[in-house]
C-alpha positions as CSV (number, residue, x, y, z in Angstrom):
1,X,72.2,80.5,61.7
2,X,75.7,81.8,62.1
3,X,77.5,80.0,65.2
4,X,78.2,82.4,67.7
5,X,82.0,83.0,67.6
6,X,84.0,82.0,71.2
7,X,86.6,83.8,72.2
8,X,89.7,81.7,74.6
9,X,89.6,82.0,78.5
10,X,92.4,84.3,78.3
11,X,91.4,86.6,75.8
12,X,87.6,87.2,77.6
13,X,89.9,87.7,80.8
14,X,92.0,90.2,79.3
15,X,89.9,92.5,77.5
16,X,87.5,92.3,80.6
17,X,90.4,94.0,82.6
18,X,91.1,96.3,79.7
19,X,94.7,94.9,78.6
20,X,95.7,93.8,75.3
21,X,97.9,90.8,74.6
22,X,100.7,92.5,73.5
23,X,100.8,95.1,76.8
24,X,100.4,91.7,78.5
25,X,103.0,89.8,77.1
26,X,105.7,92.6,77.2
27,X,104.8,92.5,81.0
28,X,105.6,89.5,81.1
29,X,108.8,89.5,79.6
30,X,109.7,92.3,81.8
31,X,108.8,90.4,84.9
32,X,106.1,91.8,85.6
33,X,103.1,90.1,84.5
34,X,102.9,88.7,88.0
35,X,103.2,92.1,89.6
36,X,100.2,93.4,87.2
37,X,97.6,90.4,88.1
38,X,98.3,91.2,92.0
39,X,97.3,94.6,91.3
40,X,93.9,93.9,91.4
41,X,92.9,92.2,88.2
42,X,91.0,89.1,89.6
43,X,89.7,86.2,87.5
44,X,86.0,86.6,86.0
45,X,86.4,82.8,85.3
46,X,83.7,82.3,88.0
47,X,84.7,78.2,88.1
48,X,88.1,78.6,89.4
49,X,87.6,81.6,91.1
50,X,85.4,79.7,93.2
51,X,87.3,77.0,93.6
52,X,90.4,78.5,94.5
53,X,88.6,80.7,97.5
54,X,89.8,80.5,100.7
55,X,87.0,79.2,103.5
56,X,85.9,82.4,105.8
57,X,86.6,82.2,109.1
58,X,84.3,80.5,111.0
59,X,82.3,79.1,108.0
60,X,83.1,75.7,108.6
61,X,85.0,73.0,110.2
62,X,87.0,69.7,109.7
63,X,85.1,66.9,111.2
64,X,86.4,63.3,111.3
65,X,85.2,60.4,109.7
66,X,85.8,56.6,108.0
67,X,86.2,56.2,104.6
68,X,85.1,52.1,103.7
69,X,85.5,52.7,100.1
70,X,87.6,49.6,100.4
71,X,88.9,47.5,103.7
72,X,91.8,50.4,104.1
73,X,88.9,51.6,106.2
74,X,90.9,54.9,106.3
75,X,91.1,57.7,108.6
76,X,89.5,61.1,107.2
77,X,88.7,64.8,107.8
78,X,85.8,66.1,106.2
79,X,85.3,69.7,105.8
80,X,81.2,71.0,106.9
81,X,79.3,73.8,105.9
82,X,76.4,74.1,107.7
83,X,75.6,70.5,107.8
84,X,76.4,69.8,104.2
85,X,80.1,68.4,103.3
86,X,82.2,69.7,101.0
87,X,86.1,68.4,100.9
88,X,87.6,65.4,102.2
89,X,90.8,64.6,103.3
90,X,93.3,62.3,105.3
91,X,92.9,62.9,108.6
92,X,96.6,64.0,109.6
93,X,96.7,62.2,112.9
94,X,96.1,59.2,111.6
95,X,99.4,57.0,111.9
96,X,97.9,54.1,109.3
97,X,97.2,55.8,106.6
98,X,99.4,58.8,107.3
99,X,97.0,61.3,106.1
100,X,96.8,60.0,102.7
101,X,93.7,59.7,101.0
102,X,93.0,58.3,96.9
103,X,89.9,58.7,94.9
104,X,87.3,56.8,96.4
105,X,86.9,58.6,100.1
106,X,86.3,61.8,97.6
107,X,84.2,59.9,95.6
108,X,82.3,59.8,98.7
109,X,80.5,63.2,98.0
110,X,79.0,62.6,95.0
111,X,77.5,59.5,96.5
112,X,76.2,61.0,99.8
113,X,74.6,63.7,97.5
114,X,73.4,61.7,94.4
115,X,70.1,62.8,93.2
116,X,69.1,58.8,92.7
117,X,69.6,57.8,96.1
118,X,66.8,55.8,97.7
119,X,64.8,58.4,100.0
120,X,62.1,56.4,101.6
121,X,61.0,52.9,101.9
122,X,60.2,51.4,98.7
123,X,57.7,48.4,98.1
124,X,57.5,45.9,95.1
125,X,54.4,45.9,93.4
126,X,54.7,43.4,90.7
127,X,54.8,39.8,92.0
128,X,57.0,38.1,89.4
129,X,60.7,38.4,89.9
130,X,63.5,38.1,87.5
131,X,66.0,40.3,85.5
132,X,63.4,41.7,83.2
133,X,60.4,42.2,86.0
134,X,59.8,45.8,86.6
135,X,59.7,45.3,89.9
136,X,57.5,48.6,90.2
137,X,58.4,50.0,93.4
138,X,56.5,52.8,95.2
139,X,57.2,54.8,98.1
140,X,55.6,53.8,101.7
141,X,56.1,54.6,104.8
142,X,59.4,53.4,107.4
143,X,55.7,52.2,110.1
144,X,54.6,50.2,106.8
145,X,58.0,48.8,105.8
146,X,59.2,47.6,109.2
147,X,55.5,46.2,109.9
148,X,55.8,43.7,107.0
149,X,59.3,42.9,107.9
150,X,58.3,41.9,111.9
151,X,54.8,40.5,109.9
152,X,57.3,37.8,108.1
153,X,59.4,36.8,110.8
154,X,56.7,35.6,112.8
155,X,55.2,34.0,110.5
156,X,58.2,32.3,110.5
157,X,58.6,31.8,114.2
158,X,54.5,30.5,114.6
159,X,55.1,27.9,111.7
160,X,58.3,26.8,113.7
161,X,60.4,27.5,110.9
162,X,62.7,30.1,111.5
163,X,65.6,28.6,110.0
164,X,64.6,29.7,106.8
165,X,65.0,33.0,107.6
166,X,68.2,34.5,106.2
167,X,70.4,37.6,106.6
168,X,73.2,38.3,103.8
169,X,75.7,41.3,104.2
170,X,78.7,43.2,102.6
171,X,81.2,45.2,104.1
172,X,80.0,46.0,107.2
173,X,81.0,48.1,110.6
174,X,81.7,46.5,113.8
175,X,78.5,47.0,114.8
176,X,77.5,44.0,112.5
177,X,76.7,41.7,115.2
178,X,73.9,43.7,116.6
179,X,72.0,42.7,113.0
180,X,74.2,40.1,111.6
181,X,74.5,37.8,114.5
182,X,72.5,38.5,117.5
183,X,69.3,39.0,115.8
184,X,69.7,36.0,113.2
185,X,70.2,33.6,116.6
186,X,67.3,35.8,118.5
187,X,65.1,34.8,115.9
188,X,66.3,31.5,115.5
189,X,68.3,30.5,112.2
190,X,71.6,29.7,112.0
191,X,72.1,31.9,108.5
192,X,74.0,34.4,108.5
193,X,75.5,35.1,105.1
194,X,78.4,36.9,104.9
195,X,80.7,38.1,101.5
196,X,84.2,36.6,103.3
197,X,84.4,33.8,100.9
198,X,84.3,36.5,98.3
199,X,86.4,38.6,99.5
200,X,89.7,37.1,101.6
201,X,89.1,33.9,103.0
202,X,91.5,32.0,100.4
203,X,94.2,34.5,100.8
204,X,93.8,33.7,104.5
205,X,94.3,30.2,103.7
206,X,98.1,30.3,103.1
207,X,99.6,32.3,106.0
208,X,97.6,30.1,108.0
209,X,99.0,27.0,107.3
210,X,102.6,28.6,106.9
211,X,102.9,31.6,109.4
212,X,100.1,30.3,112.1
213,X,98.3,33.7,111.1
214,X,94.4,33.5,109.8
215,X,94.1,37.6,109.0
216,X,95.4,40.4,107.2
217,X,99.1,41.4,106.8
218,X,101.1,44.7,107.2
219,X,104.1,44.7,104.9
220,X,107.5,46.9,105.6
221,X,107.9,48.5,102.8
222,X,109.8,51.3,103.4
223,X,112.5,48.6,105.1
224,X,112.7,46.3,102.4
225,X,115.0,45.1,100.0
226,X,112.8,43.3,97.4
227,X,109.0,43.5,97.1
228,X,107.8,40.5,95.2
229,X,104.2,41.1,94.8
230,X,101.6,38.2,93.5
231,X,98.3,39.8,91.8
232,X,98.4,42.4,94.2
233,X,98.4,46.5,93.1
234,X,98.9,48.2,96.5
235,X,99.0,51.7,94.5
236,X,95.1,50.8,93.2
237,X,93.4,48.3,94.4
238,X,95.1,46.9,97.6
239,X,94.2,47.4,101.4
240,X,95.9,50.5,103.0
241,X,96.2,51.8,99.6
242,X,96.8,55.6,100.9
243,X,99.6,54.3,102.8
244,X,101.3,52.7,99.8
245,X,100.7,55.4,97.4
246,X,101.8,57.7,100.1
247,X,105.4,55.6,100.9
248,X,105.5,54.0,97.6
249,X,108.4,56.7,96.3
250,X,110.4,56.0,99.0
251,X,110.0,52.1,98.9
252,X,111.1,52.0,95.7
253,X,114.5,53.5,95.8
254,X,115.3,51.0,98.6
255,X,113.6,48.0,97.1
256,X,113.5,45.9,93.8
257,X,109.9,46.0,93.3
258,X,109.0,42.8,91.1
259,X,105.0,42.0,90.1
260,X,103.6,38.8,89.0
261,X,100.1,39.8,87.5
262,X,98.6,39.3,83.8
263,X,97.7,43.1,83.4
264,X,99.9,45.7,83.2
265,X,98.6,47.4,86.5
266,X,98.9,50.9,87.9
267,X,102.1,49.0,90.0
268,X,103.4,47.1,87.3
269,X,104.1,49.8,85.1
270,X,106.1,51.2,87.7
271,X,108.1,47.8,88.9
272,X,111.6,46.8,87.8
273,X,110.4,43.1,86.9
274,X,106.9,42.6,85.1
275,X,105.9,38.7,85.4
276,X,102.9,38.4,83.0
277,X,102.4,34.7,83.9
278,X,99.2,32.9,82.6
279,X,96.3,33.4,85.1
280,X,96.1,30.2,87.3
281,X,99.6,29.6,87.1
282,X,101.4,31.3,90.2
283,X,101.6,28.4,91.9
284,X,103.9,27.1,89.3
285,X,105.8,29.9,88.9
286,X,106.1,30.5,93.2
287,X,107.6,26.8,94.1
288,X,110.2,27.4,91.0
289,X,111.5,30.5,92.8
290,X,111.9,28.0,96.1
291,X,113.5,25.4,94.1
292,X,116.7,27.9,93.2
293,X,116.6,29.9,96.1
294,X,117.4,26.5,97.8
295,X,119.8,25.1,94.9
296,X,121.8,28.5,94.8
297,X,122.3,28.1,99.0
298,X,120.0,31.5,99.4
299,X,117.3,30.7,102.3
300,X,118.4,32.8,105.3
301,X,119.7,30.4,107.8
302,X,119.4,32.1,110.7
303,X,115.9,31.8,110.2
304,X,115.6,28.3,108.2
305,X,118.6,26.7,109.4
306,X,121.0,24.6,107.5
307,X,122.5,21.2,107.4
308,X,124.5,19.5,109.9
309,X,127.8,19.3,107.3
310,X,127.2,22.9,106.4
311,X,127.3,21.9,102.8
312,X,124.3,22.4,100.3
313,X,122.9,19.1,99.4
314,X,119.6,20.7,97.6
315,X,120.2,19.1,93.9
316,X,118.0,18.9,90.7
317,X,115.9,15.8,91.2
318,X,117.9,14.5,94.5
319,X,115.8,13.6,97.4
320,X,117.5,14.2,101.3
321,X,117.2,12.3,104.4
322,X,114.9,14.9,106.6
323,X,117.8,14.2,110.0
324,X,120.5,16.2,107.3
325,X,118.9,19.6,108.4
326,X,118.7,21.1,111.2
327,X,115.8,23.7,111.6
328,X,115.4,26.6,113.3
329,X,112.1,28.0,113.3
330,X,110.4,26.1,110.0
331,X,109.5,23.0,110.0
332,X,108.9,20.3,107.2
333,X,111.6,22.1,104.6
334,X,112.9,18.7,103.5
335,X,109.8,16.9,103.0
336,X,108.5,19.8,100.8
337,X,111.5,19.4,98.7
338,X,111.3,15.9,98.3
339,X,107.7,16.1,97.5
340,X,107.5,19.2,95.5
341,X,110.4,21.5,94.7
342,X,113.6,18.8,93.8
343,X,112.2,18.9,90.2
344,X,111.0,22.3,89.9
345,X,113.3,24.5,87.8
346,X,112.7,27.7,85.7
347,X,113.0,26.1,82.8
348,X,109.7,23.6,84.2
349,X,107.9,26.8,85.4
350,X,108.7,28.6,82.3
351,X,107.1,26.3,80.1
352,X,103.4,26.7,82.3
353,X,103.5,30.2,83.0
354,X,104.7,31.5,79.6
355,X,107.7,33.3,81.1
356,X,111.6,33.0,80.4
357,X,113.2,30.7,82.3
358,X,115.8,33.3,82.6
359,X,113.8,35.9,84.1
360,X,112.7,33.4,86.3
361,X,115.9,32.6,87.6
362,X,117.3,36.5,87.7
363,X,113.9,37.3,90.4
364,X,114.7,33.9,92.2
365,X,118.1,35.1,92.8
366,X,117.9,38.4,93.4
367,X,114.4,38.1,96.0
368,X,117.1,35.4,97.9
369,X,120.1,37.9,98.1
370,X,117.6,40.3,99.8
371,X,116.9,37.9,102.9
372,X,115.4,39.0,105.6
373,X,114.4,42.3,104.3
374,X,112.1,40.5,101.3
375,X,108.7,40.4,100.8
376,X,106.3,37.8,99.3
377,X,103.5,39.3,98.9
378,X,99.9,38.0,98.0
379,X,97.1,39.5,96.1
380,X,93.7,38.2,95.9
381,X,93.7,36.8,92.0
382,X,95.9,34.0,92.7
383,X,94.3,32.5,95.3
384,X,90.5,33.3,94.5
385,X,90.2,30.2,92.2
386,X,90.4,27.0,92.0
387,X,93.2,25.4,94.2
388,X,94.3,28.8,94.9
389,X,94.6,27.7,98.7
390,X,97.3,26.0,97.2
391,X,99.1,28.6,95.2
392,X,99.0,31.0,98.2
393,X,100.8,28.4,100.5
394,X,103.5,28.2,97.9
395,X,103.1,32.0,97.7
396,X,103.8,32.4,102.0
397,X,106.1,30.0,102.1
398,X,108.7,32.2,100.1
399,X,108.6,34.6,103.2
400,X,110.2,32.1,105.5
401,X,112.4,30.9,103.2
402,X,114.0,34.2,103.0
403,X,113.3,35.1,106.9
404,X,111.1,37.9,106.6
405,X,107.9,36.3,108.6
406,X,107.4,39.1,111.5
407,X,110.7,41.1,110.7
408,X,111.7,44.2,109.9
409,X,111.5,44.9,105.6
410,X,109.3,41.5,105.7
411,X,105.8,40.9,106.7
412,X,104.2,42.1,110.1
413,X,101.0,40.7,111.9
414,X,98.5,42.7,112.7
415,X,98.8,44.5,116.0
416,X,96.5,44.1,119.1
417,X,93.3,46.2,119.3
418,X,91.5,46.5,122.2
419,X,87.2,46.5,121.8
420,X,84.9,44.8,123.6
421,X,82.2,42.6,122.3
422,X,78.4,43.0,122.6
423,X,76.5,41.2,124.7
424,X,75.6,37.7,124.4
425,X,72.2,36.9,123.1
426,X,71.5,33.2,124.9
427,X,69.5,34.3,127.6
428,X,67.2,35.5,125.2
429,X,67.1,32.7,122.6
430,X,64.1,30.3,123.6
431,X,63.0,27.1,122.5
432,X,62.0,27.4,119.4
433,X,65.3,29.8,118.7
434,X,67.6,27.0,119.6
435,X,65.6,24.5,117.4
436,X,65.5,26.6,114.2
437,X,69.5,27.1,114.7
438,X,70.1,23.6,114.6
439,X,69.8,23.2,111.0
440,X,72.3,23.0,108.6
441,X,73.5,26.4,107.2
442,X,72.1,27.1,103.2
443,X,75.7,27.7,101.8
444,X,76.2,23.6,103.4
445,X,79.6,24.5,104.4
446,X,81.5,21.4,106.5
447,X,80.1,19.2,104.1
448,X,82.8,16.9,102.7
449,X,82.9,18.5,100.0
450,X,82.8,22.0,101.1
451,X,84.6,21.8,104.5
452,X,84.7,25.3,104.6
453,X,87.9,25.8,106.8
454,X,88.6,29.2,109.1
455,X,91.5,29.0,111.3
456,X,92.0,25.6,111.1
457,X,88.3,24.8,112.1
458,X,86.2,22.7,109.3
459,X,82.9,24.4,108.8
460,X,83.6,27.5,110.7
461,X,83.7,30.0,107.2
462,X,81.4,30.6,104.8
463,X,80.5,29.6,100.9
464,X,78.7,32.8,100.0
465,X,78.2,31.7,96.5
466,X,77.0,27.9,97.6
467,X,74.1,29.7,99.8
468,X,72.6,30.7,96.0
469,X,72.3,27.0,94.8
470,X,71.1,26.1,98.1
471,X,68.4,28.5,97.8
472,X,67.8,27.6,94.2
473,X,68.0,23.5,95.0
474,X,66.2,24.0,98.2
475,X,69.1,22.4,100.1
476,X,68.8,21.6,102.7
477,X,65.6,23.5,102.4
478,X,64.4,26.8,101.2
479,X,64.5,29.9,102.1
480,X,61.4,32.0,102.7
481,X,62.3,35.5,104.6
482,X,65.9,36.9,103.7
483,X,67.4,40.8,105.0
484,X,70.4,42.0,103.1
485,X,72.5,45.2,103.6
486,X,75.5,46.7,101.9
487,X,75.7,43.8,99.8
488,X,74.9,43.5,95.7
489,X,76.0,39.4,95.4
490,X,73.8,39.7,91.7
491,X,77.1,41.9,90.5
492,X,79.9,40.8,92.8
493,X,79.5,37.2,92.7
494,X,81.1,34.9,90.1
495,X,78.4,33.7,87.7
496,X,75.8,36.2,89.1
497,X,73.0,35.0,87.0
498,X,72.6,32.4,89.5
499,X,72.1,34.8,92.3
500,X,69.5,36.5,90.1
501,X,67.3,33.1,89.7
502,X,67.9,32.7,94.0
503,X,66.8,36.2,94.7
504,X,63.9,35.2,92.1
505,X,62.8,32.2,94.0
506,X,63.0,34.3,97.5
507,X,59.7,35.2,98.9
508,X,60.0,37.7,100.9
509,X,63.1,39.7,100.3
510,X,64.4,43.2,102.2
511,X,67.2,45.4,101.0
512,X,69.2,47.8,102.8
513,X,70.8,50.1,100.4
514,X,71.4,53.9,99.8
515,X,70.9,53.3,96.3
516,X,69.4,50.8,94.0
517,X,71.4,48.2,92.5
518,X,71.2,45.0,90.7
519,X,70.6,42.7,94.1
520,X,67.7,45.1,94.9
521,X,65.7,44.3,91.8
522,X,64.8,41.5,93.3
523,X,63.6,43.0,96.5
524,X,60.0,43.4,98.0
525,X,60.9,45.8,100.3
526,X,63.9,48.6,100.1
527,X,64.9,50.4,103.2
528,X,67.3,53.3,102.9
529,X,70.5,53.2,104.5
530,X,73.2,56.0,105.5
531,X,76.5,56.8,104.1
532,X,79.3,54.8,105.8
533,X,81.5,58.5,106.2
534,X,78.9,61.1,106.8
535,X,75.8,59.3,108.2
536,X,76.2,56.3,110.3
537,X,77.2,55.6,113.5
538,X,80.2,52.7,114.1
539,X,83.3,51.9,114.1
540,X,85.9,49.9,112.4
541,X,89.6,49.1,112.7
542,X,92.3,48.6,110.6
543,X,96.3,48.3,110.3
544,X,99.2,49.7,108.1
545,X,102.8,51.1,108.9
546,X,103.1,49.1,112.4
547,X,99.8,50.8,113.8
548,X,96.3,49.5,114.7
549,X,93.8,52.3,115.0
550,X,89.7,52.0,115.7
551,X,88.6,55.1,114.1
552,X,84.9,56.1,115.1
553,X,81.9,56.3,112.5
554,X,79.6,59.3,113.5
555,X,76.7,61.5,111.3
556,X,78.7,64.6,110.8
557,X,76.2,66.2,108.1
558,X,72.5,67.0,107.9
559,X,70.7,64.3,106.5
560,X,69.0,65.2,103.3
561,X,66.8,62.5,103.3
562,X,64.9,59.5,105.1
563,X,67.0,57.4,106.2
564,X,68.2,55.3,109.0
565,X,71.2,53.4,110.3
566,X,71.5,49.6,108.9
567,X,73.4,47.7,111.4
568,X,71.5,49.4,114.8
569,X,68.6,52.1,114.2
570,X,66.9,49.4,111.4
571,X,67.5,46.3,113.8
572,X,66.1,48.4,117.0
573,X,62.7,49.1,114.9
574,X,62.2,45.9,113.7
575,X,63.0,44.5,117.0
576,X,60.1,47.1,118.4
577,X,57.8,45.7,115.9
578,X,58.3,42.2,117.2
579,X,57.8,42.9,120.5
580,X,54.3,45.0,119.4
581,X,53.3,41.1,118.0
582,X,54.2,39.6,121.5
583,X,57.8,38.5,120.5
584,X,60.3,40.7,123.1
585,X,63.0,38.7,123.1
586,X,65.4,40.6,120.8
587,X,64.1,44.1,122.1
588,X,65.1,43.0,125.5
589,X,68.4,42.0,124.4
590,X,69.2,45.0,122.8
591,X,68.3,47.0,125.6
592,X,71.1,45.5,127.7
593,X,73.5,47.4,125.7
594,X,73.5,49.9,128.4
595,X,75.4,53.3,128.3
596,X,79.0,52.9,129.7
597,X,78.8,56.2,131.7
598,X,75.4,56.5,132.8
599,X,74.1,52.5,133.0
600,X,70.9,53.4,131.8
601,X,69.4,51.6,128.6
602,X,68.6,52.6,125.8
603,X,65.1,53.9,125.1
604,X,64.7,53.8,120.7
605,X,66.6,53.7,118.2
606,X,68.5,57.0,118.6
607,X,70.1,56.4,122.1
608,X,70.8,52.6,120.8
């Protein structure tokens, strides 16, 4: 069969509006091809036609949502027909993000509107778990799904063991603790799982025990002088990533933008200094840079302070009597210099990382001259490792050597929001509540060797990946009844395959998901879940250019199919379910969330 001969976009378009190329290109040369196409010719290319169309008049509106794509948590605009949502943008009052957007809030669409989306509860109908265990799910009803769910948590609470029940989450809204704590305590276990140690807690660990601060940073870009940047790609994969991309053209024709990172990232290829160091060896590479900004006389006294004789006595290999300096607002500089940095040149670093000692010196030098206006800025590679703690002291401590902690061009803490919390739920946690939370948590943080440090506090954070071998070890016991949401720890854990044999070993497992994924093969029962943007009702908060805003969550679009709200419609069913089996306690402490203008309580899961 002869293939059917196609003729270009152009031609088709042409001959449709009864001009020849060569009438068309002598228009053209006269200046006039654009005066001819005005005239009325319009496209037949019906694909760009429709997508260059102007929106009638009244057809739609910009409503405004959250994107939590990442933990930017941006501020966005999305544009509704008639229930259904078709573009997203930056919302333009937003000063965090600036109105910016990047790919994943308008990635958004496709998921809200993807065809494999769970529509309805699911159940498991094999019994055998594991990676290659249809688990055969079929539809049932949300009445049948949330009646097994209450049915297993009280056949927790009537064997008295309701500390091995479970609740593992993801990213989340600030709505968590409606699901995540209050009903984990209600019901009486002290696990409540979280993905923090995933996710941030060891880049936490290093401007805590240098700058006092346990939480994210804002950093003054568009102020500084130097941008030294550790594993971090603010223009891909960083928080507040619209704001970077957004500023990033102005940043860098202040600032020296330097990147220590293995890859050549999306901000590395556009830096003035690539660092390819060897993964694992920033640390190194970090308390080399202090050593010669301190030989070469670069920390920024007015911040560090200097020594009494006003001569630099920091020499290769030379330890200093700690009453020689006088300090202003650091403390310890001497001791760290006799401990660590007197022997730590670029020519030691250069030797682990696999870098030039020379280049090693030129950044050194250069990020000093820059002081106060530098920044030292931390990525989550580094740190998420093995003695990474370490490496992002070493990292923070940079940013008080050159004076930039909480100035202008440096690094900023985050600025004051103002929420309130939820109620508190011990009036409603009875006897055999309080007994079940006195157990040991499954991750076993605050063990000696896991003492599991948040703000200073020993046990107080979380081992996400430790809770899997306690499941699998059953220690300190096992787990019987687990709830996760907007989590997938079988993908986004380290070593997943030992999540996969936990979630195996799980009896009774519940999954809160809009769409299937590797954690909910595993699952006995799926519930699902709404969209973060177009869906769910929330709120989060966030920082970025000097500004805090709390932007709310809110269903803007028609939902297409069944299903319900994670953190506060799911929790208010299955808290109505427990009170049908004589078990009120967690109902009646959710209706005390009472409506700020009218006082009265809620009634179901709607109003809640």
């Amino acid at each position: 069969m002869k293939k059917k001969e196609s003729k270009p976009l152009i031609v088709e378009f042409l001959e449709n509006n009864g001009v020849s190329r060569r009438s068309f290109l002598k228009a053209g040369l006269a200046g006039g091809a654009a005066v001819t196409l005005g005239g009325g010719m319009l496209p037949r290319m019906k694909a760009l036609a429709g997508a260059s169309a102007s929106p009638g008049i009244g057809q739609g509106q910009w409503l405004p949502a959250t994107c939590q794509g990442c933990t930017s948590w941006c501020s966005k605009q999305v544009y509704v027909i008639d229930g259904r949502a078709v573009k997203v943008r930056g919302n333009p009052n937003s000063k965090v993000n600036l109105g910016a957007g990047c790919p994943r809030s308008h990635l958004a669409l496709q998921q809200v509107y993807d065809p494999d989306r769970i529509k309805t509860p699911m159940k498991r109908t094999n019994p055998k778990k594991g990676r290659n265990e249809d688990p055969k799910f079929v539809p049932i009803s949300w009445d049948e799904a949330l009646s097994t769910i209450a049915d297993k948590i009280m056949e927790l609470r009537k064997a008295n063991e309701t500390h091995k029940y479970m609740l593992m989450r993801g990213r989340y809204s600030y709505m968590r603790d409606i699901l995540y704590d209050r009903m984990t305590k209600i019901i009486g276990s002290p696990n409540s799982i979280s993905h923090s140690a995933l996710c941030a807690e060891a880049e936490k660990f290093g401007p805590y025990y240098t700058e006092g601060l346990w939480d994210y940073r804002q950093y003054d870009i568009v102020r500084s002088r130097y941008i030294l940047l550790w594993g971090a790609d603010p223009l891909s994969a960083n928080r507040q990533v619209s704001y970077y991309s957004k500023v990033w053209g102005d940043a860098i024709n202040r600032a020296t933008v330097a990147i220590v990172e293995p890859r050549l990232s999306a901000t590395a290829a556009k830096a003035d200094e690539w660092l390819p160091a060897k993964p694992g060896t920033d640390g190194a590479l970090a308390v080399a840079i202090a050593h010669v900004i301190l030989t070469e006389g670069l920390w920024y006294k007015p911040f560090v302070g200097d020594f009494t004789d006003g001569l630099n006595r920091f020499v290769l290999g030379q330890e200093l009597d700690e009453a020689l300096f006088e300090e202003k607002y650091t403390h310890g500089l001497i001791k760290w210099w006799n401990l660590e940095l007197k022997d730590k040149t670029p020519e030691w670093a250069a030797e682990i990382t696999g870098l030039p000692a020379e280049q090693i010196h030129r950044v050194a030098t250069e990020y000093g001259k820059a002081a106060p206006q530098a920044i030292s800025w931390l990525g989550g590679g580094p740190c998420m490792q093995v003695r990474g703690g370490f490496t992002s002291m070493a990292v923070h401590a940079l940013n008080g050597l050159t004076g930039s902690v909480d100035n202008e061009g440096g690094t900023l803490a985050a600025n004051k929001e103002y929420t309130k919390h939820f109620p508190e739920p011990d009036d409603f946690i009875d006897d055999i509540a309080k007994k079940g939370k006195k157990h040991e948590k499954i991750d076993q943080r605050g063990r000696l060797q896991f003492p599991c440090i948040n703000a200073g506090k020993p046990g107080s954070a979380v081992i996400t990946n430790n809770a899997a071998d306690g499941i699998l070890n059953d220690d300190p016991y096992d787990i019987k009844v687990a709830i996760a949401y907007m989590n997938n720890f079988a993908f986004s854990a380290p070593q997943p395959e030992r999540w996969e044999r936990a979630l195996s070993k799980i009896p009774f497992l519940a999954h809160i998901t809009t769409n299937a994924s590797e954690f909910s093969w595993f699952a006995d029962i799926l519930l699902p879940d709404t969209h973060h943007m177009f869906e769910k009702w929330g709120y989060v908060k966030s920082i970025g250019n000097g500004y805090r805003h709390v932007t709310l969550m809110q269903p803007i679009i028609k939902n297409v199919w069944d299903y319900k709200i994670d953190e506060t419609e799911i929790a208010w069913l299955i808290a109505e379910k427990l009170a049908e089996r004589g078990f009120d306690n967690l109902l009646r402490h959710y209706k005390t969330y009472k409506d700020p203008e009218t006082g009265k309580e809620p009634v179901n899961e709607k109003e809640f």
